[in-house]
N, CA and C atoms of all chains as a GROMACS GRO file, in nm:
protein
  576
    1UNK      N    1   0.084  -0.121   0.000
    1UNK     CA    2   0.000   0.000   0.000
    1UNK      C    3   0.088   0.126   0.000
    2UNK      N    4   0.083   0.220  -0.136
    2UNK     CA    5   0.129   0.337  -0.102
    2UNK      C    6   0.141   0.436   0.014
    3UNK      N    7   0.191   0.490   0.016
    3UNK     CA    8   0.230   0.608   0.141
    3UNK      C    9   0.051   0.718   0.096
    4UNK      N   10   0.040   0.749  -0.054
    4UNK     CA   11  -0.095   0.793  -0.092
    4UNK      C   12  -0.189   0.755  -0.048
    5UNK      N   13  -0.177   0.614  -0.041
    5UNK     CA   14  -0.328   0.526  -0.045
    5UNK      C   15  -0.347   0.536   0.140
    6UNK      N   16  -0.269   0.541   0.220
    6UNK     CA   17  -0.261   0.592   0.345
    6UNK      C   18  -0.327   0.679   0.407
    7UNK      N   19  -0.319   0.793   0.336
    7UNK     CA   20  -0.336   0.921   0.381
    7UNK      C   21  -0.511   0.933   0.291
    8UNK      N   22  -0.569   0.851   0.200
    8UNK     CA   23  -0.662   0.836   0.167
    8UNK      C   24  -0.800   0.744   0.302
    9UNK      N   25  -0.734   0.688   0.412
    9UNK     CA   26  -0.853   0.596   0.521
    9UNK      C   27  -0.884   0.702   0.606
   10UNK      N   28  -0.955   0.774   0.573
   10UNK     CA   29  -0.999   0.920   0.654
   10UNK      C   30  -1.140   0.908   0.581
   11UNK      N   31  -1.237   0.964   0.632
   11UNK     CA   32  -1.367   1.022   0.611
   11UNK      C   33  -1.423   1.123   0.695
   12UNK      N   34  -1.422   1.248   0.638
   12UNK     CA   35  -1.436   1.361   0.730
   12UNK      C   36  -1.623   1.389   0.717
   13UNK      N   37  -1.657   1.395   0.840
   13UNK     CA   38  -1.825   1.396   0.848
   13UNK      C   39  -1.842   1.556   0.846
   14UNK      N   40  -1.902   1.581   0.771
   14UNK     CA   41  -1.996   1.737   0.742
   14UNK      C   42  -2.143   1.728   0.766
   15UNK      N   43  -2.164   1.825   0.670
   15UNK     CA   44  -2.355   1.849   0.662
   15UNK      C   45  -2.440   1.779   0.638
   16UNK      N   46  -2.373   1.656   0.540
   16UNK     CA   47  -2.477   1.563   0.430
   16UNK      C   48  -2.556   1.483   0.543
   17UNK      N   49  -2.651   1.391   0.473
   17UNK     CA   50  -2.665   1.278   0.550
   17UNK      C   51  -2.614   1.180   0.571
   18UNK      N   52  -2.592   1.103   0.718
   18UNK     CA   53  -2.564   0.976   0.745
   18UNK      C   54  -2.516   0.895   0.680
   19UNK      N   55  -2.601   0.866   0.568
   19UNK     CA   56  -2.611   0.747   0.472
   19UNK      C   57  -2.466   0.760   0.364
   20UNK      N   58  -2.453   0.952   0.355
   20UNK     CA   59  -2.366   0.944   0.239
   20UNK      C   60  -2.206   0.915   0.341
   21UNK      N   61  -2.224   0.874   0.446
   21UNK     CA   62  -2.083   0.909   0.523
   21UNK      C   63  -2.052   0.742   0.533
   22UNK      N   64  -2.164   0.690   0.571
   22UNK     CA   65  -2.180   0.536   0.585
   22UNK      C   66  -2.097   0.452   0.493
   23UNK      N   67  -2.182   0.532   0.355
   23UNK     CA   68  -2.132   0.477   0.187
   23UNK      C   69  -1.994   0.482   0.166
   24UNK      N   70  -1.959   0.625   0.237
   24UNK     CA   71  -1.776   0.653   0.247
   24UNK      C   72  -1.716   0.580   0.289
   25UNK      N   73  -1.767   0.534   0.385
   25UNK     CA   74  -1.661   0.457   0.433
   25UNK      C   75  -1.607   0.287   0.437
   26UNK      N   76  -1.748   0.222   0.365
   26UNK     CA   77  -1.778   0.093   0.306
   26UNK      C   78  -1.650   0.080   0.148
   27UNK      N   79  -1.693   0.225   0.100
   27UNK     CA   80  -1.568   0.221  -0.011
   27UNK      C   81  -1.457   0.216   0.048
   28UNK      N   82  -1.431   0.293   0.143
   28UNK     CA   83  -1.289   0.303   0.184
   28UNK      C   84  -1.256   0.109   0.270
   29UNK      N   85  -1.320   0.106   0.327
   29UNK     CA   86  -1.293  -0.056   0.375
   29UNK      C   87  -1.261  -0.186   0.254
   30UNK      N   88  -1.314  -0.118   0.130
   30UNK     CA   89  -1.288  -0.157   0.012
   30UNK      C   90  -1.073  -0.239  -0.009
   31UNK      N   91  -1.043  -0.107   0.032
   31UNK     CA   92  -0.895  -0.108   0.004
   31UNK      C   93  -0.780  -0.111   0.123
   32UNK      N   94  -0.882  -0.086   0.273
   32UNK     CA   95  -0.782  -0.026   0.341
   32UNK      C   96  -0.848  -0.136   0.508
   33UNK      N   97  -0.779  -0.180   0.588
   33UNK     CA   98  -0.764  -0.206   0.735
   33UNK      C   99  -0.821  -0.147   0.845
   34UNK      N  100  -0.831  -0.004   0.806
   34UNK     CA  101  -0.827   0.055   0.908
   34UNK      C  102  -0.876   0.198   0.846
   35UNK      N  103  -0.960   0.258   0.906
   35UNK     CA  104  -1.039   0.417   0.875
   35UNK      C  105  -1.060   0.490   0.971
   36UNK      N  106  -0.997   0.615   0.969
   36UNK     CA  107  -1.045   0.753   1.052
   36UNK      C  108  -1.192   0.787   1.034
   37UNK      N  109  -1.221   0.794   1.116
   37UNK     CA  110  -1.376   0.866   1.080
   37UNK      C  111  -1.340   1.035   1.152
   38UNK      N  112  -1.349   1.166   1.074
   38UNK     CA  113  -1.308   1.276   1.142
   38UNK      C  114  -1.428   1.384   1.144
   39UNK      N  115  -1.456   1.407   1.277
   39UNK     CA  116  -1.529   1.544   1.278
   39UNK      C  117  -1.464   1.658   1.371
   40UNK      N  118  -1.546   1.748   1.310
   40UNK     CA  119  -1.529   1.872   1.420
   40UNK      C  120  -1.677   1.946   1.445
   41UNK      N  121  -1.670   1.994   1.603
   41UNK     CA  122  -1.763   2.065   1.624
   41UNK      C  123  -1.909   2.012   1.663
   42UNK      N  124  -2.036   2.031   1.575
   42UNK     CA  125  -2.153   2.011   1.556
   42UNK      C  126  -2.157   1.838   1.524
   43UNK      N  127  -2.094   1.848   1.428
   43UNK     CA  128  -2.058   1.711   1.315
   43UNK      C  129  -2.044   1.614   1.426
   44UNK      N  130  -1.925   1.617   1.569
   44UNK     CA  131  -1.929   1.521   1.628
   44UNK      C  132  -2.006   1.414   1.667
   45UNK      N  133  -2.154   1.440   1.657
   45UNK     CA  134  -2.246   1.318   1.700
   45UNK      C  135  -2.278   1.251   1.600
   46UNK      N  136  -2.251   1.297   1.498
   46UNK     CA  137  -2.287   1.214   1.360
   46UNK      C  138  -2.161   1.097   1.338
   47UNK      N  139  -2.078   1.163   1.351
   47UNK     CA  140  -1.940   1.080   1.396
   47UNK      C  141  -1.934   0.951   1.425
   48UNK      N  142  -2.009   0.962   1.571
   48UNK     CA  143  -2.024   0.858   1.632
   48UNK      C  144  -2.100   0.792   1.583
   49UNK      N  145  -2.243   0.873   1.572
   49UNK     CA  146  -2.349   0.786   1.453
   49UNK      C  147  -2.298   0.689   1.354
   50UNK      N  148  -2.204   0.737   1.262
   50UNK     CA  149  -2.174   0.655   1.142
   50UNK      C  150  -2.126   0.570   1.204
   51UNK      N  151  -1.998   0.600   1.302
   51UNK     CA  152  -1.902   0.489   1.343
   51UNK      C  153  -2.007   0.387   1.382
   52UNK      N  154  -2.143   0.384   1.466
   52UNK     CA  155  -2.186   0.279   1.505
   52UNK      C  156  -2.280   0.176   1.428
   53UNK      N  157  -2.319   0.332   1.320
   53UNK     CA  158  -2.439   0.252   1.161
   53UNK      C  159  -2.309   0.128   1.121
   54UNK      N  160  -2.170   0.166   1.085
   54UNK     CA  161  -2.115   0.111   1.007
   54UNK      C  162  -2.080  -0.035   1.086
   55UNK      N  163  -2.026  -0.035   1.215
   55UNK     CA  164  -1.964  -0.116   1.273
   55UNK      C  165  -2.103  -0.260   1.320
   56UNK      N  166  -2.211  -0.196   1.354
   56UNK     CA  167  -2.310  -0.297   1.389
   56UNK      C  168  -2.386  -0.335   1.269
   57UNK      N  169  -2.421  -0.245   1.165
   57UNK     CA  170  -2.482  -0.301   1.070
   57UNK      C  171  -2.469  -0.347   0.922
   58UNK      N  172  -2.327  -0.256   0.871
   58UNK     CA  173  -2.239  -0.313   0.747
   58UNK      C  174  -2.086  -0.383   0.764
   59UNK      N  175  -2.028  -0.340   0.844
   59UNK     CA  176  -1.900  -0.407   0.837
   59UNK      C  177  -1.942  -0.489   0.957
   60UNK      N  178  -1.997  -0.592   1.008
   60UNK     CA  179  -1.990  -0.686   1.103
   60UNK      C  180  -1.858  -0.715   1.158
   61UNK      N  181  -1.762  -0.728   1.152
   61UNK     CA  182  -1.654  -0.770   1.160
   61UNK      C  183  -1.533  -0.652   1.186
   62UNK      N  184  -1.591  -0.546   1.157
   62UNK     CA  185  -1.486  -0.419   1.204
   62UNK      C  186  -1.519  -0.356   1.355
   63UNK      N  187  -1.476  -0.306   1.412
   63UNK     CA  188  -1.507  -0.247   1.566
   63UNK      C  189  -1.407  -0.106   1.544
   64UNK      N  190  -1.499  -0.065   1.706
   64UNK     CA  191  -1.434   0.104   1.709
   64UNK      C  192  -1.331   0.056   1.808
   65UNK      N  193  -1.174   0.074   1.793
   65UNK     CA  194  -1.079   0.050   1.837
   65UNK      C  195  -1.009   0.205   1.903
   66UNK      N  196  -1.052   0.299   1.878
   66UNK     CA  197  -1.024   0.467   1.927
   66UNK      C  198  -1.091   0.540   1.931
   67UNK      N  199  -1.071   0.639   1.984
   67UNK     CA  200  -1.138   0.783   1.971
   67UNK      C  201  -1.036   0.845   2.073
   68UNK      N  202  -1.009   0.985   1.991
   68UNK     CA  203  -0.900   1.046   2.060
   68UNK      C  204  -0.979   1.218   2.050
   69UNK      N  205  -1.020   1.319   2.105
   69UNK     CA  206  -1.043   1.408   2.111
   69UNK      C  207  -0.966   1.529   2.154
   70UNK      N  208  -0.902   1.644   2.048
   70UNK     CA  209  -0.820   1.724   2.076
   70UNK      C  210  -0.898   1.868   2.076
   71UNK      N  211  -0.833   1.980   2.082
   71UNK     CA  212  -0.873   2.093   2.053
   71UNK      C  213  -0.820   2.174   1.983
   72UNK      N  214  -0.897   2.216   1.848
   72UNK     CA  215  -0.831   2.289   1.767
   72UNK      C  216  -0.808   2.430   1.737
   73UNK      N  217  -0.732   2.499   1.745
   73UNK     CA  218  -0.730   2.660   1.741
   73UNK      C  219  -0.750   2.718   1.590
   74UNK      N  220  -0.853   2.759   1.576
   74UNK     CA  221  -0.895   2.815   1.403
   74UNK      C  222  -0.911   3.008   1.449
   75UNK      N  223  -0.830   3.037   1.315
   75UNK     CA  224  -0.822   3.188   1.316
   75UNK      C  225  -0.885   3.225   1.193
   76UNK      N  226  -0.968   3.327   1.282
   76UNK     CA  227  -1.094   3.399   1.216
   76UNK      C  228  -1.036   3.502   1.104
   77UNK      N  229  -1.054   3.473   0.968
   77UNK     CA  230  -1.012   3.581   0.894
   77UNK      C  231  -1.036   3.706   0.852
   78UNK      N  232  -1.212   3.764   0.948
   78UNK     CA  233  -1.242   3.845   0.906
   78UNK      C  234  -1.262   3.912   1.062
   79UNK      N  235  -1.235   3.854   1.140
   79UNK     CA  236  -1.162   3.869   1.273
   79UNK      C  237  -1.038   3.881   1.350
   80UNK      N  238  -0.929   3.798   1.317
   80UNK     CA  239  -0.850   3.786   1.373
   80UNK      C  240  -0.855   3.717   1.508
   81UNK      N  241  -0.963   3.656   1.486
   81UNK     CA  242  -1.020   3.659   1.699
   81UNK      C  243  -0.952   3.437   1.624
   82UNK      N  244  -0.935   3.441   1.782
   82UNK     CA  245  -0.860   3.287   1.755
   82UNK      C  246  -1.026   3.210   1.829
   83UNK      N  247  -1.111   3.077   1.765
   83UNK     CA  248  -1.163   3.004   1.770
   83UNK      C  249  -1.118   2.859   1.814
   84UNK      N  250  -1.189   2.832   1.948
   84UNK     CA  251  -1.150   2.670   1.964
   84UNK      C  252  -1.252   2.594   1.929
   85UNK      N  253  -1.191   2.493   1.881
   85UNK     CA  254  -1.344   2.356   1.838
   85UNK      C  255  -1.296   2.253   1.869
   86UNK      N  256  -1.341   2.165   1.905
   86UNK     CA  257  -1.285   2.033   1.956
   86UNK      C  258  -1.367   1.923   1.817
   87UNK      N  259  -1.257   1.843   1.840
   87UNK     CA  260  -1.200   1.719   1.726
   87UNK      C  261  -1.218   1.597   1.748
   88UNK      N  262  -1.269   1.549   1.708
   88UNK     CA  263  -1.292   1.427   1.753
   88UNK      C  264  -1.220   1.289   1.621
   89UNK      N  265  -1.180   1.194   1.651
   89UNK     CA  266  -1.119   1.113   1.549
   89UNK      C  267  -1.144   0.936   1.604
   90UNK      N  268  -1.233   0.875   1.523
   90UNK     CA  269  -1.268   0.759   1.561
   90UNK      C  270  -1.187   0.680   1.483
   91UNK      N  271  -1.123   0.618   1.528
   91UNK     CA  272  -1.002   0.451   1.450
   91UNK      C  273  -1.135   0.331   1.466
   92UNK      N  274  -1.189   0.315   1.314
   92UNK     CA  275  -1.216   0.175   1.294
   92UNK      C  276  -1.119   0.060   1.254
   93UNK      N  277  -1.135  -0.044   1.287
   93UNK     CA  278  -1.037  -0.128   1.224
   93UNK      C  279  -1.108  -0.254   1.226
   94UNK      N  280  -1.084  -0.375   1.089
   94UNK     CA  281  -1.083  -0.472   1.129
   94UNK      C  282  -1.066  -0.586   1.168
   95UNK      N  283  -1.149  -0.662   1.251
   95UNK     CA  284  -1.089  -0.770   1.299
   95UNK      C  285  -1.003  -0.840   1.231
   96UNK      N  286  -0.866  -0.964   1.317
   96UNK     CA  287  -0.855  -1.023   1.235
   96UNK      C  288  -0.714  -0.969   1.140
   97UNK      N  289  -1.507   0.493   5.045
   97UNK     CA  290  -1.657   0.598   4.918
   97UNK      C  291  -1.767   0.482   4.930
   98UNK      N  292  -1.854   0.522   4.985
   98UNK     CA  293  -1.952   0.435   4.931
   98UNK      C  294  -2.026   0.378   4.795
   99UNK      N  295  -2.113   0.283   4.787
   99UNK     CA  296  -2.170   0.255   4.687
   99UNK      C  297  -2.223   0.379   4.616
  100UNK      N  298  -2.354   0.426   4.683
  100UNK     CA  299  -2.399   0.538   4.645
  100UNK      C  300  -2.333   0.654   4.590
  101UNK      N  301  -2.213   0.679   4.665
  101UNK     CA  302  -2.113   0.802   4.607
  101UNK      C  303  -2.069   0.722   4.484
  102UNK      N  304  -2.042   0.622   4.457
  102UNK     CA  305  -2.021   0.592   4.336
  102UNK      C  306  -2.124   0.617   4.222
  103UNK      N  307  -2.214   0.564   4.268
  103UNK     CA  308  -2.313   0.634   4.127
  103UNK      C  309  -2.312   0.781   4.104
  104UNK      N  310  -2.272   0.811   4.181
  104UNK     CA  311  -2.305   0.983   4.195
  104UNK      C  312  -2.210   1.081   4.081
  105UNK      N  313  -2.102   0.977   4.011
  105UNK     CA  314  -1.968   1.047   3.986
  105UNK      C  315  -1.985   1.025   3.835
  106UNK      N  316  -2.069   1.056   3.804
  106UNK     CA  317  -2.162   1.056   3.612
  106UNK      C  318  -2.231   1.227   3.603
  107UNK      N  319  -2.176   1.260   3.494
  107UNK     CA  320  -2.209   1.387   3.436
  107UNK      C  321  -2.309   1.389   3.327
  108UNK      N  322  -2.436   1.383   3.336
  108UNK     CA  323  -2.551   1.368   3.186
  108UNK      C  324  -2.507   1.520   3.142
  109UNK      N  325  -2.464   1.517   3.033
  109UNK     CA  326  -2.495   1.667   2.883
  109UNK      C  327  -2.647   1.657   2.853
  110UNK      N  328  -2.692   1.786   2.902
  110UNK     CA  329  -2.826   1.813   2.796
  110UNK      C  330  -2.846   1.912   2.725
  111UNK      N  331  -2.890   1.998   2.728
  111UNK     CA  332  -2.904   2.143   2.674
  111UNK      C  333  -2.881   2.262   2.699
  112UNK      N  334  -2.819   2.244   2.852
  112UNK     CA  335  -2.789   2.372   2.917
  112UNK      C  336  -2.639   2.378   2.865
  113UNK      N  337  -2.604   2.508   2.850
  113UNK     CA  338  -2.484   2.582   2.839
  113UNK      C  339  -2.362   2.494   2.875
  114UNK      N  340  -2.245   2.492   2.809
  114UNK     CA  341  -2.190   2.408   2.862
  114UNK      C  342  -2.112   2.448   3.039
  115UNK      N  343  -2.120   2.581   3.029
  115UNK     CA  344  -2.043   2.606   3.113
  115UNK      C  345  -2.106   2.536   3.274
  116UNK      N  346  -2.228   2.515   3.256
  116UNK     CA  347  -2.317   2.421   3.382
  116UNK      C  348  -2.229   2.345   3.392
  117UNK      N  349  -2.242   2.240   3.307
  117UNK     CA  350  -2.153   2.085   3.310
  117UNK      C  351  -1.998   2.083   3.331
  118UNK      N  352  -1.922   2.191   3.295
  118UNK     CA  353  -1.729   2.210   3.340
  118UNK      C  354  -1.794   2.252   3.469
  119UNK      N  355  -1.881   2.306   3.515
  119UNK     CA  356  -1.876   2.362   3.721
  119UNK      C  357  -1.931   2.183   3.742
  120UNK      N  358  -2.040   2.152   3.685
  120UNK     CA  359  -2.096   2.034   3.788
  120UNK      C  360  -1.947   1.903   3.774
  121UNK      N  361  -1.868   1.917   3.651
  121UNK     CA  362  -1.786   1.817   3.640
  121UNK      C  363  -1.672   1.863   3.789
  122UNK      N  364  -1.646   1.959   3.788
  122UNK     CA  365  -1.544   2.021   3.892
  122UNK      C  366  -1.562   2.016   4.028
  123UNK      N  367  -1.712   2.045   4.037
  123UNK     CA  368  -1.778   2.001   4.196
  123UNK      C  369  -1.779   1.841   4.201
  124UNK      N  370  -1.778   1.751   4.138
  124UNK     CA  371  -1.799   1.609   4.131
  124UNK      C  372  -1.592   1.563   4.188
  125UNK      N  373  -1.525   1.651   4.120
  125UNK     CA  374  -1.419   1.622   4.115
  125UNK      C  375  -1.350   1.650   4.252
  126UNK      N  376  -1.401   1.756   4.323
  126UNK     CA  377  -1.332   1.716   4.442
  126UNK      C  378  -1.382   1.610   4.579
  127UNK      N  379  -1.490   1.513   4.554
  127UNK     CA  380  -1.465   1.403   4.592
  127UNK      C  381  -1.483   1.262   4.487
  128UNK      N  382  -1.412   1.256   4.372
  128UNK     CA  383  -1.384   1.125   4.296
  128UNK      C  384  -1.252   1.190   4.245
  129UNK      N  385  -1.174   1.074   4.209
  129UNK     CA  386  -1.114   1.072   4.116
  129UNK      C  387  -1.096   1.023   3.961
  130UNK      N  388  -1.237   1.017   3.948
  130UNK     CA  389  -1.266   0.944   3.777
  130UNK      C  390  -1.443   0.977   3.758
  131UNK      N  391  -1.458   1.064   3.662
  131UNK     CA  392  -1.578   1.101   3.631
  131UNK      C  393  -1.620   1.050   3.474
  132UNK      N  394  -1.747   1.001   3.496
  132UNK     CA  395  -1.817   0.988   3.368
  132UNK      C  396  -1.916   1.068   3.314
  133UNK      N  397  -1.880   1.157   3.171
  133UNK     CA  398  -1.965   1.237   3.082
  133UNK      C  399  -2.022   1.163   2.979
  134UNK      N  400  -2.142   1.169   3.000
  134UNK     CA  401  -2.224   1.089   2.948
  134UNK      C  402  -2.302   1.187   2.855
  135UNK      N  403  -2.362   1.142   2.763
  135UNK     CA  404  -2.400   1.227   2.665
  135UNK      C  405  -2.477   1.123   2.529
  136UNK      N  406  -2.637   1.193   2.504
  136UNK     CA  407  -2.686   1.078   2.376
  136UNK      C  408  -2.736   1.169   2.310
  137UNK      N  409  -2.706   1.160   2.127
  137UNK     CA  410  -2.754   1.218   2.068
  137UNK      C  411  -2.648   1.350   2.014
  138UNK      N  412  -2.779   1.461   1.995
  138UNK     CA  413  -2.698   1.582   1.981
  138UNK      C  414  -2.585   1.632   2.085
  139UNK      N  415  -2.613   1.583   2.162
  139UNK     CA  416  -2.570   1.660   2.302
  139UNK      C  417  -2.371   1.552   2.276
  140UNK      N  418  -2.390   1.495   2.241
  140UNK     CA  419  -2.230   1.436   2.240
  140UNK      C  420  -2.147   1.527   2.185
  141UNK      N  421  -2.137   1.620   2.085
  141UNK     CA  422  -2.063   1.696   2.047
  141UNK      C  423  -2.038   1.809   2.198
  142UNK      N  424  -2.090   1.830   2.274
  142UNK     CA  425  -2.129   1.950   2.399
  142UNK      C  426  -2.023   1.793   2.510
  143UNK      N  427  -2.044   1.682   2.523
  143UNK     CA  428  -1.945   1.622   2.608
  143UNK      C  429  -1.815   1.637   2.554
  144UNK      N  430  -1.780   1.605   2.463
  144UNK     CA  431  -1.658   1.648   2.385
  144UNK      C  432  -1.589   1.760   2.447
  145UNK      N  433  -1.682   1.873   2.399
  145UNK     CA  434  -1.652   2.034   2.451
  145UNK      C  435  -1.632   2.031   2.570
  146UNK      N  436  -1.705   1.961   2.628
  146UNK     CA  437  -1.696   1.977   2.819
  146UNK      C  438  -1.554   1.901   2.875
  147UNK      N  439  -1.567   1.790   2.796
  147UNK     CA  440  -1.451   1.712   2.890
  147UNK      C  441  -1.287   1.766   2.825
  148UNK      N  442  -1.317   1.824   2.702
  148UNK     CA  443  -1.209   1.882   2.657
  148UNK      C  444  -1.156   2.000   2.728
  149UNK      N  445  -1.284   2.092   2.780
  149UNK     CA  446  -1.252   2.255   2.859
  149UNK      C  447  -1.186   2.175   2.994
  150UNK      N  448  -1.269   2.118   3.069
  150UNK     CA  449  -1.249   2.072   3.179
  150UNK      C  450  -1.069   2.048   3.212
  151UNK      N  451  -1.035   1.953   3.093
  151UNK     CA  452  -0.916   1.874   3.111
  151UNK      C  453  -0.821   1.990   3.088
  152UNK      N  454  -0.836   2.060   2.988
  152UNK     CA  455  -0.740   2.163   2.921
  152UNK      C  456  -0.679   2.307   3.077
  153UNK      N  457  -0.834   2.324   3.090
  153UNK     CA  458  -0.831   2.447   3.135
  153UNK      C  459  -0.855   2.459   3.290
  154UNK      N  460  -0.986   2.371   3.413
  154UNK     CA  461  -0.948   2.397   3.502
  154UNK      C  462  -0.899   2.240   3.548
  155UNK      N  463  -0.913   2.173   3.589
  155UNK     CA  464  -0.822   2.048   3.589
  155UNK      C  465  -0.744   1.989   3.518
  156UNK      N  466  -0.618   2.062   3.509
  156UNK     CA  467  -0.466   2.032   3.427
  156UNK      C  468  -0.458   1.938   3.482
  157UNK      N  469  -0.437   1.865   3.577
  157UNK     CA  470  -0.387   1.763   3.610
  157UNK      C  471  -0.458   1.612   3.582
  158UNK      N  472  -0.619   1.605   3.510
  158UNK     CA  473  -0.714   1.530   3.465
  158UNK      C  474  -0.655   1.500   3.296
  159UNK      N  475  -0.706   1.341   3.342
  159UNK     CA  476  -0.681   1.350   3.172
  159UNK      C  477  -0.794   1.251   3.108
  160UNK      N  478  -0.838   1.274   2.938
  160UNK     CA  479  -0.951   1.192   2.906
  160UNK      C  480  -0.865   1.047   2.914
  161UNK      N  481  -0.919   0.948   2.961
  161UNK     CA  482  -0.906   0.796   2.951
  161UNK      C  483  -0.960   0.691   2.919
  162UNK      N  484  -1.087   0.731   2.871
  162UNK     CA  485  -1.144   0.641   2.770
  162UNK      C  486  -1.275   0.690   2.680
  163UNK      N  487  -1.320   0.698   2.607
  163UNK     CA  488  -1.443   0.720   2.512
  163UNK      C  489  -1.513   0.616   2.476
  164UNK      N  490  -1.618   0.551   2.498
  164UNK     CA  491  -1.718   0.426   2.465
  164UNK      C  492  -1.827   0.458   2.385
  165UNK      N  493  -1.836   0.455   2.254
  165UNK     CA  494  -1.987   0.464   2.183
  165UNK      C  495  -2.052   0.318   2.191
  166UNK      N  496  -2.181   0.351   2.234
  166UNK     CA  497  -2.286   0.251   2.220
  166UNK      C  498  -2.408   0.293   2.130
  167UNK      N  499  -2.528   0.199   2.116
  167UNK     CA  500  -2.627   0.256   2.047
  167UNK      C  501  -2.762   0.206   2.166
  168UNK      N  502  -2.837   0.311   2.234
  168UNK     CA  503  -2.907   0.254   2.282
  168UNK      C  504  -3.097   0.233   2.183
  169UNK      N  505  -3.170   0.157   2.232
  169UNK     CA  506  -3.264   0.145   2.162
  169UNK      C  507  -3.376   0.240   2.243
  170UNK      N  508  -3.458   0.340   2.212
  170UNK     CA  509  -3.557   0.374   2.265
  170UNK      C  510  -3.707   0.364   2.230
  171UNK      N  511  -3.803   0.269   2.339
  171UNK     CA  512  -3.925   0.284   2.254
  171UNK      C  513  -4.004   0.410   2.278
  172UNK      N  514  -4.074   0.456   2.173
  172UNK     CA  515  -4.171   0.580   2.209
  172UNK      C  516  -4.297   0.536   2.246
  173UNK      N  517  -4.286   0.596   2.336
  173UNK     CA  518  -4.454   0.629   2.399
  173UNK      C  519  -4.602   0.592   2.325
  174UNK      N  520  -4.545   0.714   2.229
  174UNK     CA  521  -4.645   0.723   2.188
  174UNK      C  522  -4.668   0.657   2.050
  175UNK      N  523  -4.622   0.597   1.942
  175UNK     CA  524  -4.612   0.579   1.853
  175UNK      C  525  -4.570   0.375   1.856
  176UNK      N  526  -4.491   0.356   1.961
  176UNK     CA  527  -4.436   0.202   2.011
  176UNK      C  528  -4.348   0.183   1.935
  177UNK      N  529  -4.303   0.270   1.832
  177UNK     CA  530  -4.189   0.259   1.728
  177UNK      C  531  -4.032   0.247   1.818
  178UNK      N  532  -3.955   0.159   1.800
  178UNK     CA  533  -3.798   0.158   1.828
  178UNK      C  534  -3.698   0.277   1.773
  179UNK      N  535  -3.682   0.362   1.845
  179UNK     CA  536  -3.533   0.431   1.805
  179UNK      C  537  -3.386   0.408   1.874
  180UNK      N  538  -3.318   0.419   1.792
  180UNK     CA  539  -3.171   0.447   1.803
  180UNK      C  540  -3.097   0.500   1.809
  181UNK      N  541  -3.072   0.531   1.910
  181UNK     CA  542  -2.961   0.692   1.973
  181UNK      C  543  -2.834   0.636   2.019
  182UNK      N  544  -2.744   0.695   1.945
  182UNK     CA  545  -2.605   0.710   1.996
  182UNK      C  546  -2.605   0.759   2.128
  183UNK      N  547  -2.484   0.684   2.238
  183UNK     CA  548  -2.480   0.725   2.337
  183UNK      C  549  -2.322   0.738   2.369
  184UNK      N  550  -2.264   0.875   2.405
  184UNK     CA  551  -2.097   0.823   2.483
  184UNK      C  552  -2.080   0.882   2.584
  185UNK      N  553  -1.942   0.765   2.682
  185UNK     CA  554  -1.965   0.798   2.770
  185UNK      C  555  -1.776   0.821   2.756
  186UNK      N  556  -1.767   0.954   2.787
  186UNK     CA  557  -1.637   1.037   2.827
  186UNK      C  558  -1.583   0.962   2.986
  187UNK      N  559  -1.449   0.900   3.021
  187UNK     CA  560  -1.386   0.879   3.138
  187UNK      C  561  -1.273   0.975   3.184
  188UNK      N  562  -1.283   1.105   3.237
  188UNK     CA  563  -1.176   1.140   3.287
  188UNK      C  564  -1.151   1.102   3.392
  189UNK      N  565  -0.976   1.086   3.426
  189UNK     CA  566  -0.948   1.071   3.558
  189UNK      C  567  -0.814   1.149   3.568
  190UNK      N  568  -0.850   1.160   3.734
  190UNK     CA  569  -0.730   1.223   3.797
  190UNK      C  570  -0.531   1.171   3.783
  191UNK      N  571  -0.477   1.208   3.699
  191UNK     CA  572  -0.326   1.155   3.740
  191UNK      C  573  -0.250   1.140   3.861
  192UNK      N  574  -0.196   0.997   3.891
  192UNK     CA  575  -0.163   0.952   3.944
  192UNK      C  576  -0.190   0.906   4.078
   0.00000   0.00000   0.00000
């Protein structure tokens, strides 16, 4: 596996629905061991959401092996004012 | 510590401000040394936030030590329909 194909087991959760994050990440299990699931902010409960749609009801065989939560400092550009959001990063992996 | 003080050392996230939940986590903290933030639903992104302020800012010496997603099932009332809510539960504890 490339050093590319690496930096590709990430799925960052936004606005969409559920379903399209779910789909993400079934492709990505396609090629890869192991997947980030990444949010920030709002997004975080969906996060978890997918991580648990995916792990109990499509990948049988994968489990949530992490979650590491940091805090991120984002600077406002039409501010200057510094913003914290906290991060959340779920490690699926699977069994085996 | 008794039994009872043991149950006692769980933080529910709901809708109030977060800044409620960093005071009630802080009052909990000076008699335990390991608190659980618990949080289902929307409200998990707001445990995140909480156990992140908490650890960062007034208990430096706390650190997160574990994150658990589950899915619990809820029946409604009114309708008898099954739902499914994400639930996590944040473990900080005291170092050393």
């Amino acid at each position: 596996m490339s050093t590319q194909e690496d930096t590709q087991n990430c799925v960052f959760i936004g606005k969409k629905p559920n379903k399209n994050y779910v789909f993400a990440v079934q492709t990505q299990a396609q090629s890869h061991n192991e997947i980030f699931i990444k949010a920030r902010g709002k997004s975080i409960s969906h996060a978890v959401d997918v991580a648990l749609i995916v792990t109990h009801r499509f990948l049988t065989d994968w489990e949530i092996k992490d979650m590491q939560a940091i805090t991120e400092e984002i600077k406002s550009k039409e501010t200057d004012k510094i913003d914290r959001v906290s991060t959340l990063t779920i490690t699926i992996r699977k069994n085996g």
